[in-house]
C-alpha positions as CSV (number, residue, x, y, z in Angstrom):
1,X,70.4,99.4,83.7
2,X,69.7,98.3,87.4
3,X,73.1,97.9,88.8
4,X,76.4,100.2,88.5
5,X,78.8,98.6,90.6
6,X,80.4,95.0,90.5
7,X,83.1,93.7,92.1
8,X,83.9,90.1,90.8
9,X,85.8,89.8,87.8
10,X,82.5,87.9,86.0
11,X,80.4,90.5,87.9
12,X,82.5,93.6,85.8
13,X,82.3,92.2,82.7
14,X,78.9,91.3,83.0
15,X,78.4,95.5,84.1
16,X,80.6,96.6,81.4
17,X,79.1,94.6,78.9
18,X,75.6,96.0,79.8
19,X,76.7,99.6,79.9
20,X,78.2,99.3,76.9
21,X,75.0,98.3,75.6
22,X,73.1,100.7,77.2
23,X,75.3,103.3,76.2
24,X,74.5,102.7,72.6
25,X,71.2,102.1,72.8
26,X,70.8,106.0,74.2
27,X,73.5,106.6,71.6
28,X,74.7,108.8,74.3
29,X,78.3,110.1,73.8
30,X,80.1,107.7,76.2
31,X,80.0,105.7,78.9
32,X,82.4,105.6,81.9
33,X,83.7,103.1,84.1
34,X,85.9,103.5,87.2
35,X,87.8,101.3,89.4
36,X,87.5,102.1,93.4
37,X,90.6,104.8,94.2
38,X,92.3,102.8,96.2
39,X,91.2,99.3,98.3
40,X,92.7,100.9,101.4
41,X,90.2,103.6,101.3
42,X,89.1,105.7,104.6
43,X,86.1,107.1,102.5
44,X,83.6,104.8,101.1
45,X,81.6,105.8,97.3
46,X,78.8,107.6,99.4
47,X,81.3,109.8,101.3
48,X,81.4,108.1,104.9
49,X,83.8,106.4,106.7
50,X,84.6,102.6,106.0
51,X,84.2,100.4,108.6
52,X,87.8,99.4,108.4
53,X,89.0,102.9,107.8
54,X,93.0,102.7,109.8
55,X,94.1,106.0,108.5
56,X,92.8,109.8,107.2
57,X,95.5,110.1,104.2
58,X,93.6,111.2,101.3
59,X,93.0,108.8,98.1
60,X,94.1,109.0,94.7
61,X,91.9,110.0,91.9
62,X,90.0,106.7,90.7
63,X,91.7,104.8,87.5
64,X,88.8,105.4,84.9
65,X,88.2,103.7,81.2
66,X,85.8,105.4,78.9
67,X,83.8,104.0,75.9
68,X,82.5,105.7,73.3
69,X,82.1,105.3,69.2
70,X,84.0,102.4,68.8
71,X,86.8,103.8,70.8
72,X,88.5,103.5,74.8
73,X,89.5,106.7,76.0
74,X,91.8,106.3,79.3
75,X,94.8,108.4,80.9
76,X,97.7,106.7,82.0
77,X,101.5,107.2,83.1
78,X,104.3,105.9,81.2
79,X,104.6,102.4,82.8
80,X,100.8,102.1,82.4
81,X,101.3,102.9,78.8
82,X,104.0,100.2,78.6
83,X,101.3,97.8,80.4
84,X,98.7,98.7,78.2
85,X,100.8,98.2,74.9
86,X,101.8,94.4,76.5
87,X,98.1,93.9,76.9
88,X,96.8,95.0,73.9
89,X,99.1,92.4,72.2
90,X,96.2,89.9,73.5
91,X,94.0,91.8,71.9
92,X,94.4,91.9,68.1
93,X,91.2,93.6,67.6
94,X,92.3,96.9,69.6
95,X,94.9,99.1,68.8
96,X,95.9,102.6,70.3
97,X,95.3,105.3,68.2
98,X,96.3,108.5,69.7
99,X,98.7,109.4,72.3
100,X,98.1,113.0,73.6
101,X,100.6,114.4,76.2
102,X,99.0,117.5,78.0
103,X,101.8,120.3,78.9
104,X,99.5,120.9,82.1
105,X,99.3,117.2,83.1
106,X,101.7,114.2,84.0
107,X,101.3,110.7,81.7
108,X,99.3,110.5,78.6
109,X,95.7,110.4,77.3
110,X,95.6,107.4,74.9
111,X,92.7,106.6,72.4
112,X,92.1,102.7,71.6
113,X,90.2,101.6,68.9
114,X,87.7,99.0,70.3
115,X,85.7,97.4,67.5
116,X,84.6,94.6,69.0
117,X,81.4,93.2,70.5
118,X,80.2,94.8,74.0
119,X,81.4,91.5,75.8
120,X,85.0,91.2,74.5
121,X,85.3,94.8,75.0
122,X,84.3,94.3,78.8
123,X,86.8,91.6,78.8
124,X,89.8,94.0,77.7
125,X,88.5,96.8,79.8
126,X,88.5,94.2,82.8
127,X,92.2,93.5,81.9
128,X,93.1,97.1,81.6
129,X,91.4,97.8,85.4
130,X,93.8,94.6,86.7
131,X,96.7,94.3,84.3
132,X,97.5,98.1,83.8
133,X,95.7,99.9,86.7
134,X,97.2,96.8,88.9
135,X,93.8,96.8,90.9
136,X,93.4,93.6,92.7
137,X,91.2,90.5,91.2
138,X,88.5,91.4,93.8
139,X,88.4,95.4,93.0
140,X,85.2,97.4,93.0
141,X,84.4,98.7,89.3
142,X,81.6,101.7,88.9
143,X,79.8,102.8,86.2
144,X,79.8,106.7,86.5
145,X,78.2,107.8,83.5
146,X,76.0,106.1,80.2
């Protein structure tokens, strides 16, 4: 891969797609995607200020989706979960398969079956960024790790 950032919703697909393929052609363990923290961000990926930075109030931790074996691994709370249940209606070919609730952590870890080809799996992963995350159609989408 040459690119790990996209931020058009043809763009992302296009970068999941291709780090899902990457991922499997190292046969690494995973690969992991993030959307940017928040779109009002003071701090830009590389640490400095944004041009348009307004305020210093710190930023959430970044929504995240991983892939891995056939299977999306993503944390939510429980109105993401009830977003991610809507949306995977749309998507016959996923269902969740686990639902792990940490004592030491608010919302859920939830396990999605994904057996699909690499560019309908970017497509749901797109939705799940948008639809559950609520990031905007414009949001910046990263590839963290292959």
């Amino acid at each position: 891969m040459t690119r790990f950032d996209a931020a058009t919703p043809e763009e992302r697909r296009k970068l999941f797609a291709d780090a899902i393929v990457a991922h499997r052609e190292r046969a690494s363990a995973f690969c992991t995607l993030e959307a940017d923290a928040d779109p009002s961000a003071t701090t830009n990926r590389d640490g400095g200020e944004s041009e348009d930075a307004e305020t210093d109030a710190p930023t959430e931790a970044p929504p995240w989706v991983q892939f891995g074996d056939g299977t999306l691994n993503l944390d939510c709370t429980d109105a993401e979960l009830d977003r991610l249940k809507d949306l995977l209606a749309e998507f016959p070919a996923f269902k969740i398969d686990t639902l792990t609730r940490p004592e030491e952590a608010d919302g859920v870890n939830v396990k999605v079956s994904a057996l699909a080809d690499p560019n309908r799996v970017a497509q749901c992963i797109d939705r799940i960024f948008r639809d559950v995350y609520d990031r905007p159609e414009a949001f910046r989408a990263w590839v963290t790790a292959i």
